[in-house]
N, C-alpha and C positions, 0 to 999 in steps of 0.2 A: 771748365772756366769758372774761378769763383764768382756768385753774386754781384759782388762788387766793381765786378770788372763789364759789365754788360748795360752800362749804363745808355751808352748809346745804342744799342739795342733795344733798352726798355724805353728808349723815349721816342726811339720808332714805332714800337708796337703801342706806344699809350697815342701818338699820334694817328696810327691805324684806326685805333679803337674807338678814337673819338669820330673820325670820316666816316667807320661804319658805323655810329651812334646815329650821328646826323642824318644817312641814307637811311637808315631803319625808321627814323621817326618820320619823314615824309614819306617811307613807303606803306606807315602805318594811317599815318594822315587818310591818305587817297582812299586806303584799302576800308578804313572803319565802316562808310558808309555804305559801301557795295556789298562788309559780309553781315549787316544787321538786316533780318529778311523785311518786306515790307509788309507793314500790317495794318489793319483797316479796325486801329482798336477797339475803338467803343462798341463795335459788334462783335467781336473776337470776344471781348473779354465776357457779355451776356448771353454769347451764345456757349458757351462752360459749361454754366450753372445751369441756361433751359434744358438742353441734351440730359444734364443730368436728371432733374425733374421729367422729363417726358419719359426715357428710362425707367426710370423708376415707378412711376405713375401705369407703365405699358402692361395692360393683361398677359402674361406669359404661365400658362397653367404649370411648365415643362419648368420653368425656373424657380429654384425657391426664393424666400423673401435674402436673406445674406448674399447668395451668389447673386441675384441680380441687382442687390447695393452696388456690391462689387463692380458687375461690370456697368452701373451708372458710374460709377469711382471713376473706372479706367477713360470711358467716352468724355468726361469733364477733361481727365488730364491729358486725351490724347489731344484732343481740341485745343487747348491751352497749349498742348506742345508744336505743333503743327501750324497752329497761327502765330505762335509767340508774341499774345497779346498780353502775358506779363511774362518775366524772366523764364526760363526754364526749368533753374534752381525753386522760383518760390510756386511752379504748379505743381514742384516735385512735393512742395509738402503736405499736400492737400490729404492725404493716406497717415498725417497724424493727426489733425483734426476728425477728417469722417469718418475713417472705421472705427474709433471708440466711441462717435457721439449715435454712429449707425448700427452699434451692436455687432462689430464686424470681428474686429481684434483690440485687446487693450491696448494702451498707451505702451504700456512696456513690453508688450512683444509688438510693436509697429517700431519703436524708434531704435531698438537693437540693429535694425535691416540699414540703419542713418552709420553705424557703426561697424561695419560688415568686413573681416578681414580683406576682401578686395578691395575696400576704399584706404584702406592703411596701404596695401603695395600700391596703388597708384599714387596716393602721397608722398611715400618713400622711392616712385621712383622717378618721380616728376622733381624730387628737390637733386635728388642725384643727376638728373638731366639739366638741372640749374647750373648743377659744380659745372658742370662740362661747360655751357654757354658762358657762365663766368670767366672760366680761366679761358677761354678760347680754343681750347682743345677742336674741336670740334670745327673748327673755321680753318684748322690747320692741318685737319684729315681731310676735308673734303677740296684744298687744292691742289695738295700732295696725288691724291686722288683723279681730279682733273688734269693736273699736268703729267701723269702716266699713261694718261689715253690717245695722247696726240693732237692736235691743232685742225684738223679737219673735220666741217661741217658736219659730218655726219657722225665721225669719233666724239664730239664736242655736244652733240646729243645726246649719244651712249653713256658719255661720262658724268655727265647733269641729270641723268635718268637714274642711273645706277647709285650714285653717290649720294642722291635726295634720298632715294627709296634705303638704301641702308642706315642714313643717320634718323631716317622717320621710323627706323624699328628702335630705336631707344628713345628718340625726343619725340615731341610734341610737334604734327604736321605743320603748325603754325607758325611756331617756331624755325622750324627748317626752312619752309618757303622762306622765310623773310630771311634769313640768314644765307641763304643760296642765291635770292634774288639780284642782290651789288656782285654778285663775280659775274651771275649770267647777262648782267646788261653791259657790263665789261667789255665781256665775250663780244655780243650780239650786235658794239660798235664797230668791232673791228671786222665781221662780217659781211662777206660783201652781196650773200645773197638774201634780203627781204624776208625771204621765205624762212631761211635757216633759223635765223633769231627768232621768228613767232616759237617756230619749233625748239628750240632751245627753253622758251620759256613754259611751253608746255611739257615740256621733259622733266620740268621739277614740278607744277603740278600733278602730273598724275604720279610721277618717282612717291613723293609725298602721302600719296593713299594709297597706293599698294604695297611699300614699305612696312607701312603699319600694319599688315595684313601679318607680316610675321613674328612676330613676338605678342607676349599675353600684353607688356604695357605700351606695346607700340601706339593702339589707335583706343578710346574708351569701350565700344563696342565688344573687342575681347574681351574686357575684365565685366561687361553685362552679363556675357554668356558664361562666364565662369561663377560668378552671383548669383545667378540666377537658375542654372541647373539645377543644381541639387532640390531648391526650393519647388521647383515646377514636378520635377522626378527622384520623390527622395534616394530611389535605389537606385541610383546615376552616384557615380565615382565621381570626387573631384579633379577638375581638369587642372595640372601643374603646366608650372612655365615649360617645360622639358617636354610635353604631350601635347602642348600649343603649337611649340616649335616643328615639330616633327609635320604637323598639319598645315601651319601657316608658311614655313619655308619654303614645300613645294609650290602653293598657289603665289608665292612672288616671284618663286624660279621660270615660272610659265607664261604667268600674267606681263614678266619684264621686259620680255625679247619679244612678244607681244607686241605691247607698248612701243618699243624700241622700234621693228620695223613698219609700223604704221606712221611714225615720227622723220625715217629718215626714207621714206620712201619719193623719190624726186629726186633729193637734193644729191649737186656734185659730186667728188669723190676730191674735189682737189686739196691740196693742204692750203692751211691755216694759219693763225697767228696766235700765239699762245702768251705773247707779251703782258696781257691783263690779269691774268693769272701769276705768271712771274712776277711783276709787281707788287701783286697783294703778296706772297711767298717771302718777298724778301723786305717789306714792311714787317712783316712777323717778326722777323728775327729770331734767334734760339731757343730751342723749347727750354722753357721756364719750369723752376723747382715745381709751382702748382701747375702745370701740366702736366706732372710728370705723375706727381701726387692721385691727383683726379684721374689717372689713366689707370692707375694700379685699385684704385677703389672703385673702379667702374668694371675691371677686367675679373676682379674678384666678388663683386654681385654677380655678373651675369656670369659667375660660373657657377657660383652659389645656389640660382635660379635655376640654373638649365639639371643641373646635379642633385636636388634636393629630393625627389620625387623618383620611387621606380619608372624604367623607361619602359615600354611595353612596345616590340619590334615586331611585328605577326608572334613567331614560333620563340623568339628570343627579348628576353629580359635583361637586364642593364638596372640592377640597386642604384638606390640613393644613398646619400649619406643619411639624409631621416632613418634609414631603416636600424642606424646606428645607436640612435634612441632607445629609451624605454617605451613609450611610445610615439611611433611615428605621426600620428593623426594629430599629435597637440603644435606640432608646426605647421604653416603653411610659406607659402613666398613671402608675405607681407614679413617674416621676421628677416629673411635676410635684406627687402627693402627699409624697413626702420632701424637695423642696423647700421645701414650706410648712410642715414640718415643721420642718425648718434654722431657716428664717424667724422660724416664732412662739417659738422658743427663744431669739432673737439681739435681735429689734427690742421696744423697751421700753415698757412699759403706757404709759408718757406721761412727757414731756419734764422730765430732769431725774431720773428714778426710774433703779433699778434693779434693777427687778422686770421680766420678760418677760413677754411675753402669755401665754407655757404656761413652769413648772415644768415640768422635764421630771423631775424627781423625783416630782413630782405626777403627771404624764401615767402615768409608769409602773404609779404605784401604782393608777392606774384604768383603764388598760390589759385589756381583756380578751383576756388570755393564753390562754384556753383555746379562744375560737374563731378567734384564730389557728393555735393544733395541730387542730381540728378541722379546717381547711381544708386544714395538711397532709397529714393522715391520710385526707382524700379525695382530694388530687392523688392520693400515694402509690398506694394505690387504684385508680383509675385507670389508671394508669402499671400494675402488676402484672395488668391486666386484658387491656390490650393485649398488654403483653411475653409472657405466657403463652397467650395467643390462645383466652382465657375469652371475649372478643368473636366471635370468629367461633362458637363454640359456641353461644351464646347466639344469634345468629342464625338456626343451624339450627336451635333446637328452637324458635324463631318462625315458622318457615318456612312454617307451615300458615295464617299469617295474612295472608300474600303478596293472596290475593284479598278482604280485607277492604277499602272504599272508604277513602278516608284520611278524610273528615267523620266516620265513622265509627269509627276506631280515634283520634283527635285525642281524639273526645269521652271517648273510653271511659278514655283514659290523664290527661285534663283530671280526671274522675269520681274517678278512683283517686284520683289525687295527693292533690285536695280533702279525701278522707276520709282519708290517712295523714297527713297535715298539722296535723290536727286532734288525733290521736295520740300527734304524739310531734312532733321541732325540726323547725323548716322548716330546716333547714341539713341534721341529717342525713336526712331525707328527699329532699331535692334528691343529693344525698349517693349513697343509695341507689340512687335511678331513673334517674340520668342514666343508669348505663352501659346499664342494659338500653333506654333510651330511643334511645342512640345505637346499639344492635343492633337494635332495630326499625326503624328511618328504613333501614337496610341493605334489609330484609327485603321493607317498603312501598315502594321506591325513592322515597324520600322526602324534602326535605332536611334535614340533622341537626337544624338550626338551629332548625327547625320544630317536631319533636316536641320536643328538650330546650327550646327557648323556652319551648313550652307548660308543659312541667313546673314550670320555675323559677317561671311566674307563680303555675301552682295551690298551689304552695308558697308561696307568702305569702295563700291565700285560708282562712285560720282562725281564721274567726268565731263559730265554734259553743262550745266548750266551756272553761271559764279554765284549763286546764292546754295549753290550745293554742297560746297564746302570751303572753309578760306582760304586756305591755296592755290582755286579757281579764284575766288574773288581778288586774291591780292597779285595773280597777274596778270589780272584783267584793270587791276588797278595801275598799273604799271602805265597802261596806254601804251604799249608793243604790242597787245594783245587785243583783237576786237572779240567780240559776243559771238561772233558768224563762225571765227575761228575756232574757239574753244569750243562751239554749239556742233561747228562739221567733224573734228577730230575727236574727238567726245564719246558724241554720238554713235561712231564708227568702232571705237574702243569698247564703250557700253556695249555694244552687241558681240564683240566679240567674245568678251569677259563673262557675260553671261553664259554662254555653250563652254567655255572653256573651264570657268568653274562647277559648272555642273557634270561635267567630266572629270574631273578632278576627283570631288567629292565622294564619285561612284568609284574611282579606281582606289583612290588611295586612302578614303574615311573608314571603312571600313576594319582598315588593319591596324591603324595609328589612333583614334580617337577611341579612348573609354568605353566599355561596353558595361551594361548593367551586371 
């Protein structure tokens, strides 16, 4: 059907579009003040700088004068991260200030780490994830989605479970929650059991962060541990989206059905009403020139991604197309996400328009800027950890843990993570543990990959409390959702997620993640 002829169509879907405008900004309304954590400033933000000062000040014979700047550096910014008594972006910058005025690293090797090819692929692939949220694509898979699973309470968990977590491996958790949110309250009226709805809307909370778990740009935390390897263990291989995948896929293959029958355990079996779904479905109308567009430019990065990189299968290898180069090392991901980035600025919502698929005026203003500096203030980090050889100390005062079985010390660092995650970002947590993570794998003779793989995941396992992450907060914002609820369901998941990723890790790290 030509353009022209879909008029009523497009005036269904722009009236769509505005109902879910409306719903998204009250559900943003409610959500702001539940996912800013609560801080108790004026002692947050002076307790920074004294840590730092007493640190630094502390007789330590075993430390020298650099590395223990260093780890004063790290104790200021984890404080500042952890309380979030200023932004998280501007504790990130504290690592260009102090380590040049502390004799630590110069200015120009500190702010390279601000510039880091994993902050280019999560730029390019956060705006590629905009095209998508733009044209609607994306609202139009996940009811297509939903309405294949069936109209029963417990199918209509599985579907809201399943369909969060796969659109949270390419968007942004925040983003999906709220875009999930108007179909599941839909749903959750038409519901006649109480129970089912909490559980529906817990299906897209936690869909949401274990989603992320599989792909490199699904959740930030990936794209830490792939920045910051190399930096911590120079003779650590770099991790490609195609060797994430292999890693991250199987812990949401196990983590979901998981999830899944924790969720639907009680509830009926009887059928449903799928009417609210159908509605939105046929408010859409016909997939439009730029969805069409957006679907083929998103189908050919992520193959881009997955393909760039040798695949390494235990005994069996799988080329990339890199290896087609002259040299493969002068690529990474970041070029095929700035590409599609080029792309969606250039090629035109549909024939004859002169609108692009992404504004890039628009992109920018929705650009989250701060967890781009947040990633450089952990390269940064990083980089002053090694440079000053706060790694190797930190190894030694591991050293006692040499005879500890690695089933054993996996769980115990799976365990931690789980409960700091819950606390405070899974960015800056991942943030936090890697370096010590990568001084332990030293200690355990163990491979790095291993312990920080583990870490990255238990950094997206927070499900317990709405200040844990926004997707807890914002269906808890909703009011379907109480505290008690999210806190019993959570909690039960958290534990489970814990053993199960650390089995994981032991069965299947090994074969799939990089080895030096």
């Amino acid at each position: 059907m030509p353009e022209s002829a879909r008029g009523g169509a497009q005036a269904s879907g722009e009236t769509a579009a505005a109902i879910w405008g409306c719903r998204r900004k009250q559900i943003q309304r409610v959500s702001r003040p539940l996912v800013k954590r609560v801080q108790i400033a004026s002692l947050s933000l002076l307790l920074g700088p004294a840590a730092f000062a007493a640190v630094a000040a502390w007789p330590l014979p075993s430390l020298g004068g650099p590395a223990k700047l260093v780890l004063a550096v790290a104790v200021w910014m984890a404080i500042w991260w952890v309380t979030e008594a200023v932004p998280l972006a501007v504790a990130s910058l504290l690592p260009v200030v102090l380590f040049p005025l502390l004799d630590i690293r110069g200015v120009r090797e500190v702010t390279p780490n601000y510039t880091n090819h994993m902050v280019f692929l999560f730029l390019g692939g956060f705006v590629l994830a905009h095209a998508v949220e733009r044209s609607g694509l994306h609202r139009r898979l996940a009811l297509a989605a939903l309405a294949a699973m069936g109209g029963s309470a417990r199918r209509q968990v599985w579907a809201f479970l399943v369909t969060t977590a796969l659109l949270s491996m390419w968007l942004s958790n925040t983003a999906t929650t709220l875009m999930m949110l108007p179909i599941a309250l839909g749903v959750a009226e038409r519901l006649d059991q109480p129970r089912a709805a909490v559980r529906v809307l817990l299906a897209i909370a936690f869909g949401a962060s274990i989603g992320g778990v599989g792909t490199l740009v699904g959740t930030p935390p990936n794209l830490v541990l792939a920045g910051m390897a190399p930096r911590l263990v120079p003779d650590l291989p770099p991790i490609g989206f195609g060797d994430w995948m292999l890693f991250g896929l199987p812990v949401v293959a196990v983590l979901l059905p998981l999830a899944g029958c924790l969720l639907v355990r009680g509830l009926a079996r009887d059928a449903g009403s799928l009417e609210a779904v159908a509605e939105a479905r046929r408010a859409l109308g016909p997939m439009t020139t730029r969805e069409r567009r957006v679907a083929a430019l998103f189908a050919a990065t992520a193959t881009a991604w997955v393909t760039r990189s040798r695949l390494h299968l235990g005994i069996v290898e799988i080329p990339g197309w890199s290896s087609l180069l002259p040299d493969p090392k002068l690529v990474s991901d970041a070029v095929p996400a700035i590409a599609a980035t080029i792309l969606a600025t250039v090629v035109r919502a549909s024939p004859g328009s002169k609108e692009p698929l992404v504004s890039w005026n628009e992109a920018q203003r929705s650009l989250p800027w701060g967890i781009l500096l947040l990633f450089g203030g952990g390269f940064a980090l990083a980089d002053g950890v090694h440079a000053a050889g706060l790694d190797g100390w930190l190894a030694a005062r591991l050293s006692a843990l040499q005879s500890v079985p690695l089933p054993a010390a996996l769980l115990a660092v799976v365990a931690m993570t789980a409960v700091v995650t819950n606390l405070t970002s899974n960015t800056a947590t991942a943030t936090l543990l890697l370096p010590v993570m990568a001084a332990l794998a030293k200690v355990l003779h163990a491979p790095p990959y291993l312990l920080m793989g583990a870490t990255t995941v238990a950094a997206s396992c927070a499900f317990v409390l709405p200040v844990a992450t926004p997707p807890n907060a914002i269906v808890i914002g909703s009011e379907r959702v109480s505290v008690r609820d999210l806190f019993r369901e959570g909690l039960l998941l958290n534990t489970i997620a814990v053993f199960a990723v650390t089995a994981l890790v032991l069965g299947i790290g090994p074969y799939v993640l990089p080895a030096p």
